[in-house]
C-alpha positions in Angstrom: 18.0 -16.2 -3.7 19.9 -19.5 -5.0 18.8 -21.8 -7.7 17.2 -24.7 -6.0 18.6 -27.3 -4.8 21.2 -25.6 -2.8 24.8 -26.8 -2.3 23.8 -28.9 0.6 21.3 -30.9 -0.6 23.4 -31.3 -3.8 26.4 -32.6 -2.0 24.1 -35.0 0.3 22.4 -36.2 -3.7 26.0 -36.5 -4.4 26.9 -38.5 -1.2 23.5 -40.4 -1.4 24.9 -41.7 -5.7 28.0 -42.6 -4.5 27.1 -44.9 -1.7 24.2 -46.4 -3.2 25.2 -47.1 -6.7 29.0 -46.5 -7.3 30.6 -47.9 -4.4 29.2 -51.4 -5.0 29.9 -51.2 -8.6 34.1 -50.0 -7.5 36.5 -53.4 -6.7 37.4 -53.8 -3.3 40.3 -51.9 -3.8 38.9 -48.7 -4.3 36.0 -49.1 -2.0 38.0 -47.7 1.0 39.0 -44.3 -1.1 35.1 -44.1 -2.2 33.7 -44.3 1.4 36.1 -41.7 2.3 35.0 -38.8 -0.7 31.2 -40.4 0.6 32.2 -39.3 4.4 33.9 -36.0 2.7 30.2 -35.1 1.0 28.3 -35.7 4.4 30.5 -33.7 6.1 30.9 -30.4 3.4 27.0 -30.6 3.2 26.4 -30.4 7.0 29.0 -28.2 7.4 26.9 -26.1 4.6 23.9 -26.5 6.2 25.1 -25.2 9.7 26.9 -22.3 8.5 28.7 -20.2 10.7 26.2 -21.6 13.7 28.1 -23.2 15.6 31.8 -21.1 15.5 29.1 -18.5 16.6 28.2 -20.5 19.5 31.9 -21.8 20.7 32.9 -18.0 20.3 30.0 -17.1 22.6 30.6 -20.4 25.2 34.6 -19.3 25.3 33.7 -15.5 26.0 31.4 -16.7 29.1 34.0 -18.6 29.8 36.8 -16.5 29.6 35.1 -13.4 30.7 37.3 -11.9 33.1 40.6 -12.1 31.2 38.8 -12.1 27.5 39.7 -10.1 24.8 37.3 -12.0 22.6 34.2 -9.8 21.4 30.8 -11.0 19.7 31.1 -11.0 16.2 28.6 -8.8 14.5 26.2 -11.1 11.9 27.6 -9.3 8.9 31.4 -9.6 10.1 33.5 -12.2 7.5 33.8 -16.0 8.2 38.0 -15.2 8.7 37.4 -12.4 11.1 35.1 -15.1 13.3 37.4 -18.1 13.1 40.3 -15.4 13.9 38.5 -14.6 17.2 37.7 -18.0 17.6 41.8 -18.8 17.6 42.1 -16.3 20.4 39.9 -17.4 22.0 40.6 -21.1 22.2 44.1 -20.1 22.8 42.9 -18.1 25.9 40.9 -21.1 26.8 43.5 -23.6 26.5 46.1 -21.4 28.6 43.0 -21.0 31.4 43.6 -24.6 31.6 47.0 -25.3 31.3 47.2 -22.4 34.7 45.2 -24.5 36.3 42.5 -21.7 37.0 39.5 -24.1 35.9 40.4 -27.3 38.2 37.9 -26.6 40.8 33.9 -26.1 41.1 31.7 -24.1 38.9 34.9 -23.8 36.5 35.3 -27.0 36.0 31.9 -27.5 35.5 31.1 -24.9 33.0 34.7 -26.0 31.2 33.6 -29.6 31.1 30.0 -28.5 29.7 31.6 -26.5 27.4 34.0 -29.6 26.0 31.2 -31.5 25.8 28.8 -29.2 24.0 31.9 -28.5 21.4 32.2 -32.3 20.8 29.0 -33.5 20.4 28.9 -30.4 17.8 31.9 -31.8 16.2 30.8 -35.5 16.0 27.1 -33.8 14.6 28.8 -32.9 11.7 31.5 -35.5 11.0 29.6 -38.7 12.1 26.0 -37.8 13.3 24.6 -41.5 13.2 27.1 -42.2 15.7 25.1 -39.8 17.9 21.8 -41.4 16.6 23.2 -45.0 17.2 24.3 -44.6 21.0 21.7 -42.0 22.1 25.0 -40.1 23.9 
């Protein structure tokens, strides 16, 4: 077991300093490059703090997806973060040619492609900018 705190919560102490005490102390200059390494920390300590999560779950969304043309295969919960994002490559590769054929333009295709989109983005904004999330109740 880790020391506590964990990497997380020390990159969200981190992220916590810098906008509260540094970033009004920088000239106006440098605030711009500050709020960016702030953003950076948010983002690394979610990221921490989801883990492997949510590849998991894109992975498992694209193999529904894809199911009867898939090559993709669940990912055992001991395989290695590379051997999950390789999969999920394929697999958005896959995806991305199911589109570009066309073979997802109509009914419960494009419904379960547009779900999936959206799932993926909200996922994506979670991570990168969550208050935005918070701030327009999408």
């Amino acid at each position: 077991m880790r020391d506590q705190p964990r990497g997380e919560d020390l990159l969200a102490s981190a992220e916590a300093l810098l906008r509260d005490e540094l970033l009004p102390a920088l000239p106006a200059d440098k605030r711009q490059a500050g709020l960016m390494i702030a953003r950076a920390l948010g983002i690394a300590a979610r990221q921490l703090q989801n883990g492997e999560a949510p590849e998991r779950q894109e992975l498992a969304s694209l193999a529904r997806l894809l199911a009867p043309t898939s090559e993709t295969s669940e990912t055992s919960e001991t395989s290695e973060t590379a051997a999950l994002r390789q999969q999920l490559q394929r697999a958005n590769r896959q995806f991305g040619q199911l589109i570009r054929s066309g073979a997802a333009d109509a009914g419960e295709s494009r419904t379960q492609v547009v779900r999936h989109l959206l799932h993926i983005a909200r996922q994506r904004v979670a991570e990168s900018n969550p208050r935005y999330l918070a701030d327009s109740s999408r």
